[in-house]
C-alpha positions as CSV (number, residue, x, y, z in Angstrom):
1,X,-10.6,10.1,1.9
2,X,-10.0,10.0,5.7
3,X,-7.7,12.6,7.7
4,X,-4.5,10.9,8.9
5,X,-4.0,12.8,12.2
6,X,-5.4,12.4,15.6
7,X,-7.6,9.6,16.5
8,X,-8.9,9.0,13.0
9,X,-4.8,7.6,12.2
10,X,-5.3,5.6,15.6
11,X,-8.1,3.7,14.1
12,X,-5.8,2.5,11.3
13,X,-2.7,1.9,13.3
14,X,-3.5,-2.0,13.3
15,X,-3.7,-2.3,10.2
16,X,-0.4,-0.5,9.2
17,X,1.6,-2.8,12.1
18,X,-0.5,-6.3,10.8
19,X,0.1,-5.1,7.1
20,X,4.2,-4.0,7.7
21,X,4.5,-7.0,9.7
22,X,3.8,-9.3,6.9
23,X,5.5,-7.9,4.2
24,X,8.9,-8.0,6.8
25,X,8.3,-11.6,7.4
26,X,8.7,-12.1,3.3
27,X,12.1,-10.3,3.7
28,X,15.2,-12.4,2.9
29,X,17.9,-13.2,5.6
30,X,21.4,-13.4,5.5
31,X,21.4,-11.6,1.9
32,X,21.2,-8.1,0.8
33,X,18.2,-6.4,-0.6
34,X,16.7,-2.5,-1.3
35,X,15.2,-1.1,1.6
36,X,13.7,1.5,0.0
37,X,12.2,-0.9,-2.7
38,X,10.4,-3.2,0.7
39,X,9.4,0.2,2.3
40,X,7.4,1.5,-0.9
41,X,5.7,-1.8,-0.8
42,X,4.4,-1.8,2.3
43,X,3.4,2.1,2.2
44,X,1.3,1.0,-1.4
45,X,0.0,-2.3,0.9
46,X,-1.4,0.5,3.5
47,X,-2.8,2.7,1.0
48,X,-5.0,0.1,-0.5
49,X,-5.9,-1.2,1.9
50,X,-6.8,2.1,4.8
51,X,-7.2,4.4,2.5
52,X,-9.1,2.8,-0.8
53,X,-10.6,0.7,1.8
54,X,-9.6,-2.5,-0.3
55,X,-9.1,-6.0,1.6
56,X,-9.6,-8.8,-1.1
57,X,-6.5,-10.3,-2.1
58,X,-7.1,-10.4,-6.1
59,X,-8.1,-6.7,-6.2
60,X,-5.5,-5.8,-3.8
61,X,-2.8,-7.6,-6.2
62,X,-4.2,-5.6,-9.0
63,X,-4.1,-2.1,-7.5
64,X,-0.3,-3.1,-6.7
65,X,0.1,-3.3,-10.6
66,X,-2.0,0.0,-11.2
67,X,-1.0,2.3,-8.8
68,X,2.7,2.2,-9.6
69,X,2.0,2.0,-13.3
70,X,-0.5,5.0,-13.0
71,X,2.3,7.2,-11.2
72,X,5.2,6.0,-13.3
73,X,2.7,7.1,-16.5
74,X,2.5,10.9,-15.2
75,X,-0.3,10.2,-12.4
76,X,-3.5,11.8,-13.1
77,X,-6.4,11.5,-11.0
78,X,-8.3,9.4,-13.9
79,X,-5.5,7.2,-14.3
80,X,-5.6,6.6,-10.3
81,X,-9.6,6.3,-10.4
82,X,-9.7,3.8,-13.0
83,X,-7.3,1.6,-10.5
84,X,-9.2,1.8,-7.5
85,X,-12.2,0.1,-7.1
């Protein structure tokens, strides 16, 4: 897993703005919604995709099923293995 400090977090700071950007444009207007809710999405969205490395929509849509399930269920590292890819 790659350190996130220094100029190893600079190399994924495009992905993190391109990734944060796109799941603010799905955000409703004019209506109310959790904040906290949008910002776990996106930090799951960055953590498939910089840190598991993951790009490919289908498998990125089913690691945003695991993961969450996997932590809800008393995360263990196996749990968390058998969801990444």
């Amino acid at each position: 897993m790659p350190p996130f400090r220094g100029e190893r977090l600079d190399a994924f700071t495009d992905v993190m703005r391109d990734l944060t950007m796109q799941r603010i444009a799905t955000w409703p207007i004019g209506e109310p919604f959790s904040l906290m809710d949008r910002a776990r999405e996106i930090a799951l969205d960055i953590i498939i995709c910089s840190i598991f490395g993951v790009i490919e929509p289908s498998r990125v849509a089913q690691l945003r099923r695991s993961i969450p399930r996997a932590h809800r269920g008393g995360r263990t590292e196996a749990r968390l293995l058998r969801a990444a890819p």
